[in-house]
C-alpha positions in Angstrom: 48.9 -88.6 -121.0 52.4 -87.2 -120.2 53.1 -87.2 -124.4 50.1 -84.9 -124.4 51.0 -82.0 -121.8 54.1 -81.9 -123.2 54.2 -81.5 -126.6 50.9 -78.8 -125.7 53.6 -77.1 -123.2 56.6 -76.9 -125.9 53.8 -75.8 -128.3 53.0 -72.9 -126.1 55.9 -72.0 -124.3 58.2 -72.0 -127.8 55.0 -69.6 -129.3 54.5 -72.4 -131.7 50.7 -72.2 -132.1 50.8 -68.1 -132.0 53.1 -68.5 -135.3 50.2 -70.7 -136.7 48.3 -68.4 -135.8 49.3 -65.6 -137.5 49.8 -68.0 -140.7 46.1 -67.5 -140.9 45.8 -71.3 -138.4 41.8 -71.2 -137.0 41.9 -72.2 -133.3 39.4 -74.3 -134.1 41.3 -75.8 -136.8 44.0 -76.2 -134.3 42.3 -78.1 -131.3 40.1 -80.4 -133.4 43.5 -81.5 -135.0 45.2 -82.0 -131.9 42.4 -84.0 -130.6 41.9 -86.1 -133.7 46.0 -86.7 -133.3 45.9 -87.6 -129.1 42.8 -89.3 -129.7 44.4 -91.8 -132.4 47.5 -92.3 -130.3 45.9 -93.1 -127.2 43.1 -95.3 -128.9 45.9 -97.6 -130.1 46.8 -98.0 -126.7 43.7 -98.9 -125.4 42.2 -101.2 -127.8 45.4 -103.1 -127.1 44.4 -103.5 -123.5 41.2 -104.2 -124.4 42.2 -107.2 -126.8 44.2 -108.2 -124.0 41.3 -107.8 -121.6 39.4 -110.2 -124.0 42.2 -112.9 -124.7 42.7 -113.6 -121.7 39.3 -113.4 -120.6 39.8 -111.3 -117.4 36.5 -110.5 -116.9 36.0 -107.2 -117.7 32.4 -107.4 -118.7 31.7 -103.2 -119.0 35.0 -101.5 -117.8 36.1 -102.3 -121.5 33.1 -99.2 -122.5 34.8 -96.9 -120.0 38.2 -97.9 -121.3 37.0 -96.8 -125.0 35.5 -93.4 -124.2 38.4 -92.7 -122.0 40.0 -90.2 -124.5 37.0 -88.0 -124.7 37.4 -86.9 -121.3 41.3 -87.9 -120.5 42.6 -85.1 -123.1 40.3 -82.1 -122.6 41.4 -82.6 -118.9 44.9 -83.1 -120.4 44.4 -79.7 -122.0 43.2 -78.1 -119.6 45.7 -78.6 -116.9 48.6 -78.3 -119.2 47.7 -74.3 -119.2 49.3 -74.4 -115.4 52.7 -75.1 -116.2 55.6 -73.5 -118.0 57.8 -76.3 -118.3 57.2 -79.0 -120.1 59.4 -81.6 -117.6 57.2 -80.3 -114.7 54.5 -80.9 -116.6 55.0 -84.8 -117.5 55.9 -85.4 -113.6 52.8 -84.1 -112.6 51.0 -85.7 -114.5 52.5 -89.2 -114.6 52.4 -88.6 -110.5 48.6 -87.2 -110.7 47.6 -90.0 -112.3 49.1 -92.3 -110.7 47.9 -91.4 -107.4 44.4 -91.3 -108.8 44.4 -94.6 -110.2 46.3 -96.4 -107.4 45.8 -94.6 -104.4 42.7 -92.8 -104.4 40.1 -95.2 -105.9 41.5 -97.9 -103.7 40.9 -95.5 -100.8 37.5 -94.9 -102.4 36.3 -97.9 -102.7 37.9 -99.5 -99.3 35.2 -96.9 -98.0 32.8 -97.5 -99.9 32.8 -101.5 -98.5 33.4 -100.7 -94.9 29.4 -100.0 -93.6 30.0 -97.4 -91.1 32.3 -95.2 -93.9 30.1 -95.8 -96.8 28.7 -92.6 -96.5 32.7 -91.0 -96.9 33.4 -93.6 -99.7 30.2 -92.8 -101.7 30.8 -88.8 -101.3 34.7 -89.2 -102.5 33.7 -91.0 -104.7 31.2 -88.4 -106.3 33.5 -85.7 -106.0 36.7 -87.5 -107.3 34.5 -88.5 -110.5 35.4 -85.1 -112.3 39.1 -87.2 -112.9 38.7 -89.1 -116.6 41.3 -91.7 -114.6 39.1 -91.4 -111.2 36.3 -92.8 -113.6 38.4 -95.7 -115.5 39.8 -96.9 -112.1 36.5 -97.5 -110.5 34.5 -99.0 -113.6 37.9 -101.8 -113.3 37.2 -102.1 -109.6 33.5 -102.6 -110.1 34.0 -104.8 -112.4 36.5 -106.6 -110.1 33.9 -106.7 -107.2 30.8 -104.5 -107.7 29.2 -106.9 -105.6 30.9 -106.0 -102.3 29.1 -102.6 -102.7 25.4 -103.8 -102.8 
């Protein structure tokens, strides 16, 4: 995601997309472009990982699903968080850090919560309010996947 909020930072710090604008660029025409583009490099990414996911039969019955319509919520959050920063290095730490505290650290802490009875309560309302995160989502359908069954 850090290729995302960077070029979208350069593009509005260097007045790239108000030039466009004025060219007679729709806004429309704009986002739906860069969407289409992000989309396209991401999806190669990811069907990748999925193949991978597949030939070497890992197990991942349904996180695969998630893994596909990751992009459709991963880059509007993308886009919408890279209107907070001004420079475009600030922005790629942040958001290689963001996520990877997300994946890594909060879901684990989520679903270690989730599993221990007398926190389950905690674990299921972080979990409801950390689902708002495209990579929240993706980390916890890999952990259910993993071991849904510890949280029957």
């Amino acid at each position: 995601m850090t290729f995302v909020v960077s070029y979208l930072v350069v593009e509005r710090i260097g007045g790239l997309k108000h030039l466009q604008e004025i060219s007679g660029m729709k806004l429309k025409a704009y986002w739906v472009g860069n969407f289409i583009i992000d989309f396209l490099k991401i999806e190669f990414v990811i069907c990748t990982t999925v193949a991978c996911f597949k030939g070497f039969d890992m197990g991942m019955d349904t996180s695969w699903i998630v893994y596909m319509l990751f992009p459709f919520g991963a880059l509007p959050f993308t886009y919408i968080t890279s209107f907070l920063f001004t420079a475009d290095s600030a922005a790629q730490t942040f958001t290689m850090f963001f996520h990877f505290l997300v994946i890594s650290i909060l879901s684990t802490v989520a679903y270690a919560l989730r599993i221990v009875p007398e926190q389950q309560a905690n674990g299921d309302l972080m979990n409801q309010i950390m689902k708002v995160v495209p990579t929240y989502s993706l980390a916890s359908s890999v952990y259910c996947d993993a071991a849904c069954s510890d949280l029957a």
